[in-house]
N, C-alpha and C positions, 0 to 999 in steps of 0.2 A: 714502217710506222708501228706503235704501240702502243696502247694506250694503261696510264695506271687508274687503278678503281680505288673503289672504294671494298674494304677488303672483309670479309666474314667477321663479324664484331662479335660473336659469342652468342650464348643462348638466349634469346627473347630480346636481344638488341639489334633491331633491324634499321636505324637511323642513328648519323654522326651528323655536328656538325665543324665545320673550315675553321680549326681558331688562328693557324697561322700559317704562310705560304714560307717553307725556306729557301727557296729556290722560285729564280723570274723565268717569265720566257727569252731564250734565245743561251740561257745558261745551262753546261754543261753539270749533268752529274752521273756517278762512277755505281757499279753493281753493290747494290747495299747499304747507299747514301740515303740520310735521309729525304725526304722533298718536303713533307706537308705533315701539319698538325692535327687532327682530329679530335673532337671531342665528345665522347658519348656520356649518355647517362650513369656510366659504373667506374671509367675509366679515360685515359685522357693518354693517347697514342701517337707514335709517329707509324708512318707509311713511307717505308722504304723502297728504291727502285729499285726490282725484281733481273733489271740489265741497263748496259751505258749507253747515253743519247743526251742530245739536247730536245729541252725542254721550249715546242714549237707552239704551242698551246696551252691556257691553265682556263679550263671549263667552269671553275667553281671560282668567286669569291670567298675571302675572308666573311664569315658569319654568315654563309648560305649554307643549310641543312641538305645534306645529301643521304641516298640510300643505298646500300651495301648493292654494289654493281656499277654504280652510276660511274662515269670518266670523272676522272679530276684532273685529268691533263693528256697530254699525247706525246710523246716523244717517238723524236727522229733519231734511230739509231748508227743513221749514214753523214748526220748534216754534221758541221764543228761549231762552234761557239760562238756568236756574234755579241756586240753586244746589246743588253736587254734593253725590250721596249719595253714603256707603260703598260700594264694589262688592265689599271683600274680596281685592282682588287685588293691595295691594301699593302703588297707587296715589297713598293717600290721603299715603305720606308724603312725598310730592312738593310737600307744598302749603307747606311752607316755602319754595319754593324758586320759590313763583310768582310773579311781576312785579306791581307796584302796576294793570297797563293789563289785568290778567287777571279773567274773569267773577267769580273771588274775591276780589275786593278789598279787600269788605266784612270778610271774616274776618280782614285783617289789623292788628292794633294799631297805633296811629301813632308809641307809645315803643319801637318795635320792628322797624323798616324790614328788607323782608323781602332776604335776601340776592340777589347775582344769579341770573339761573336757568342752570342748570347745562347745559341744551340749546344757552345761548346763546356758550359760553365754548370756547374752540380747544382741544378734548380727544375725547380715542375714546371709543365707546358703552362700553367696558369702564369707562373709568376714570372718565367718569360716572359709572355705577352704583357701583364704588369708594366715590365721596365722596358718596352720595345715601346708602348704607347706614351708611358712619359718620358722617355730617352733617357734611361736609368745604365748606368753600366754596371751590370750583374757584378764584378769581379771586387767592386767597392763595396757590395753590402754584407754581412755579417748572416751566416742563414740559421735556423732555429730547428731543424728538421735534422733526421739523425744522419751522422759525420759531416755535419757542417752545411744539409742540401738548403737551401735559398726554396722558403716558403713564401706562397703571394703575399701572408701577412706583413713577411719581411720588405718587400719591396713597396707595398701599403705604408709601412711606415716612415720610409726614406723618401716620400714623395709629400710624403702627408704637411703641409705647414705648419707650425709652432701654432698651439693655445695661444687667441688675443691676451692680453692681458685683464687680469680683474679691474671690473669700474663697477661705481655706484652712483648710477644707476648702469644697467649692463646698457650698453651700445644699440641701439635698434639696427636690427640685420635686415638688408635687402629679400625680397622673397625668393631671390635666387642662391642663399646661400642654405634656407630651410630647407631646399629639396633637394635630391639628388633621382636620377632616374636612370636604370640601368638594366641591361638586359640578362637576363635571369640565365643563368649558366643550363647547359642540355641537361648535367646531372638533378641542378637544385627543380625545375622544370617539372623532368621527371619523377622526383619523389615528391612532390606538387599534387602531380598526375597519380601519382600509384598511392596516395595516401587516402583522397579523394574516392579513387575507385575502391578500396579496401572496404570502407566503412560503405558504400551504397550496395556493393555486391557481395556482401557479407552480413550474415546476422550477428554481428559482433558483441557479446557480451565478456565484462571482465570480474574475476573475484579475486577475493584478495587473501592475504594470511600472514603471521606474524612469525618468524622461526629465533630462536634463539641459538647462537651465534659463538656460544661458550665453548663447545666442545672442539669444533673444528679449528677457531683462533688457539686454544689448550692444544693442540695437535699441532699445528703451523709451527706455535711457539716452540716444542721441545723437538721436533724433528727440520725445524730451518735450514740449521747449519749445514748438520751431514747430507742431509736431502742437497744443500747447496755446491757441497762438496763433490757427494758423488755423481751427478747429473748437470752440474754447473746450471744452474735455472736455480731462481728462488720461485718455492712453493708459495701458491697463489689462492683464491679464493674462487676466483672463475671454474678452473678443473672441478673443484667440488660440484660447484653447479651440474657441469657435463654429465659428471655422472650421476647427481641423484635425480636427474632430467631421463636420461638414459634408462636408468634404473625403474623409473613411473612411468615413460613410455613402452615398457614390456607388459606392464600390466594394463596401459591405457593405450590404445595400439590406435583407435580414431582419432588421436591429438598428433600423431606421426603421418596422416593421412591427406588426400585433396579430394575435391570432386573434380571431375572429368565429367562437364555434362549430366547424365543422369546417375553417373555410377560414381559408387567411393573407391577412389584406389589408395590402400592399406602398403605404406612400405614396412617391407623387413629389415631397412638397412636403418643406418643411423647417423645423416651426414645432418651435421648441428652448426646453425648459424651463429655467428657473433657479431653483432651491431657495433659499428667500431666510427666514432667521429672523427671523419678527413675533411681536409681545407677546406676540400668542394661540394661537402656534404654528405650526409650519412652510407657506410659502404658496409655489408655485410659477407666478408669472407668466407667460409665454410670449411669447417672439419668432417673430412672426409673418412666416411666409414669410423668414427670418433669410438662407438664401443669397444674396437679393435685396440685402442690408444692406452699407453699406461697411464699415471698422473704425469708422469716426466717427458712423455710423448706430447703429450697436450699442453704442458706450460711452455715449452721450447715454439708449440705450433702457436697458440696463444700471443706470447710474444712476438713471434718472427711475422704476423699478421699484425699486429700493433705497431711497429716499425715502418713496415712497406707499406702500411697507411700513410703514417706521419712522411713518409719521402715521395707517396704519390708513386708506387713503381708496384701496388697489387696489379695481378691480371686477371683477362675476365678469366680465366678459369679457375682462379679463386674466388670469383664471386656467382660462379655458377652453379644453377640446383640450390638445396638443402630441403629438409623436410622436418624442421623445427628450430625455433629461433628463438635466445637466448640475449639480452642486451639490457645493460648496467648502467641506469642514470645515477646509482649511486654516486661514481666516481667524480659527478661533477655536485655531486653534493644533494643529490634529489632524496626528498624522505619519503616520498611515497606518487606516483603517478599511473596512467593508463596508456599501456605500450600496445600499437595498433600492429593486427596482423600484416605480416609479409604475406603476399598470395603469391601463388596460391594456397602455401600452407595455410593450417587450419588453427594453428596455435603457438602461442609466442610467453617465453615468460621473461618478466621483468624485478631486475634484481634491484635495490635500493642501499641508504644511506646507513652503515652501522651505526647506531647509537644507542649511547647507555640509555636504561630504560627502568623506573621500577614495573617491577611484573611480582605476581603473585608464586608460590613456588613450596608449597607441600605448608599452603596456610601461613607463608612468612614475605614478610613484602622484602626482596631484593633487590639488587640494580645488576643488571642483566646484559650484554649487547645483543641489542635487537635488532634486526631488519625488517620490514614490509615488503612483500612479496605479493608479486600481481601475478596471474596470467588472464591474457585474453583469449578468446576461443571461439570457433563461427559453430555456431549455434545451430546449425541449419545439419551438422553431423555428431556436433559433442554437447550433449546432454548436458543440465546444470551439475545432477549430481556427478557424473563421470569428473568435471573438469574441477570441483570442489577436492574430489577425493585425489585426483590427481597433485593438487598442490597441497597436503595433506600427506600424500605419500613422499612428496619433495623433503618435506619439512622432517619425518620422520628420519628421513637417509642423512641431514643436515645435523641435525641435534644428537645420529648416535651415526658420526662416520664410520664405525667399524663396520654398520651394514654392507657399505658399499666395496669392502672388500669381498664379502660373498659375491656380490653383484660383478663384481670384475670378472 
């Protein structure tokens, strides 16, 4: 006998929970098959068997929160394949969904050819379970996610029924059509959980600043091409940031720092967070050792973390650590807001909306593209003026990029 667990989930994620069983008891599966779904707060995982056996036990239900260690099943590595019982957990209704080559094969009708299996089709564990709860065949729906992956939204909207039509007066709705009630996914949960604790265990204070935005769009513009050419990435806005973040954390070294209890631990390194919205809720990947990166290191990394958000396939070891955080509600259109610390770093800054602006400009009123620029800061190790001058020093490296060529 064997048992599979629940498997090391990465740094500071000590709990998953069950989203989908792919595998019943009494079925066989092979060295490196998947069995079961997992869903954590960063990431959303299969657990693969480690060796071959039938599966003689499944310890956990579908939607029971388990912790790194715990059984999630047993298998016999001497027994053969019966066929599966009920376990109750959710499982059984997967069996439509199982392949003509699977230990069930017998159960399936011949005028009735069983659809593809939905494990097998380029889609997130979300949007799986999506079309497994409303008996959606993955292979029908069109996916939005990069090379064609099948996002939940996509299966959301193949399920969704057509708009009533327009009346006047509008139709009176049953009270059961106003609500809907639903249980909060482990990632959205925990950024619930960690947004809450930010602001209580934190002296968090934000300030703000305005950069103008001319010089480095002037730079974008006349080096796009060749930049695009020679490094195949187009030159982006984000890297700017990196570095003149970079460049103010050398001079501001407690905005790179945590506390630990009673002490400040000061890093020397420079791994920079990027706040990136996925299906299931906000994920902050990290660039690792970032000051080491050129501009065209960082736009290829930038991107290639933008992607495997949108497919649902980061891992936690890209979302592990960082020691300052960086994240853009510009892109969805935001002109100005207050972006709350990751902990335990101590400080996060927040990029916003270009827009044309009159600003004043050697006594002549011009139109300008402007930004608003927030950082937040826990107060309890970064000073007001420290964290003022800190985004002041940002704005400087922004308005005359050639600094940050020194800085490199």
């Amino acid at each position: 006998m064997a048992n599979i667990v629940v498997p090391e989930l990465g740094e500071s994620v000590v709990e998953a929970r069950v989203a989908r069983w792919l595998k019943k008891e009494g079925e066989r599966v092979e060295v490196g098959e998947p069995v079961v779904e997992l869903e954590t707060e960063k990431i959303d995982l299969e657990v693969n068997a480690d060796r071959g056996g039938v599966i003689t036990s499944i310890k956990h239900k579908e939607g029971d929160d388990v912790k790194i260690g715990e059984v999630l099943a047993v298998l016999d590595e001497t027994a053969t394949a019966s066929a599966a019982k009920p376990t109750g957990n959710g499982s059984e209704r997967g069996q439509k969904h199982r392949p003509q080559g699977s230990a069930l094969q017998g159960s399936t009708t011949p005028s009735s050819p069983p659809s593809p299996p939905a494990q097998d089709t380029r889609a997130t564990p979300t949007a799986r379970n999506v079309a497994k709860d409303h008996d959606v065949n993955l292979a029908s729906i069109q996916g939005s996610g990069a090379a064609g992956r099948v996002m939940k939204q996509d299966v959301q909207k193949a399920v969704a029924p057509p708009p009533p039509p327009r009346a006047l007066p509008a139709p009176t709705r049953s009270a059961d059509q106003r609500e809907e009630r639903q249980r909060m996914s482990k990632r959205r949960a925990t950024i619930a959980r960690r947004l809450v604790e930010a602001q209580h265990s934190a002296a968090m204070l934000t300030t703000f600043n305005e950069v103008d935005m001319t010089a480095v769009m002037a730079l974008r513009e006349r080096r796009k091409e060749p930049f695009k050419q020679q490094h195949g990435v187009s030159l982006g806005i984000a890297s700017f940031f990196v570095k003149a973040s970079i460049a103010a954390l050398r001079v501001f070294p407690l905005l790179n720092a945590e506390i630990q209890g009673d002490e400040i631990v000061t890093k020397h390194y420079y791994d920079i967070g990027l706040a990136v919205g996925a299906e299931g809720g906000l994920v902050v990947p990290v660039l690792r050792n970032a000051d080491k990166m050129s501009f065209a290191e960082l736009e290829h990394a930038i991107r290639d973390f933008a992607q495997r958000a949108a497919d649902g396939t980061l891992t936690l070891q890209d979302l592990a650590g960082g020691t300052f955080t960086i994240t853009n509600g510009g892109v969805f259109g935001s002109l100005m807001s207050t972006p709350i610390l990751n902990p335990p770093q101590v400080g996060i800054l927040g990029l916003h909306k270009i827009q044309d602006r009159a600003v004043a400009v050697s006594g002549q009123v011009v139109v300008r593209p402007m930004m608003y620029l927030a950082l937040s800061y826990d107060h309890r190790i970064v000073d007001g003026r420290e964290a003022v001058q800190f985004l002041v020093k940002v704005k400087e490296y922004i308005e005359d990029p050639g600094h940050l060529l020194l800085e490199s």
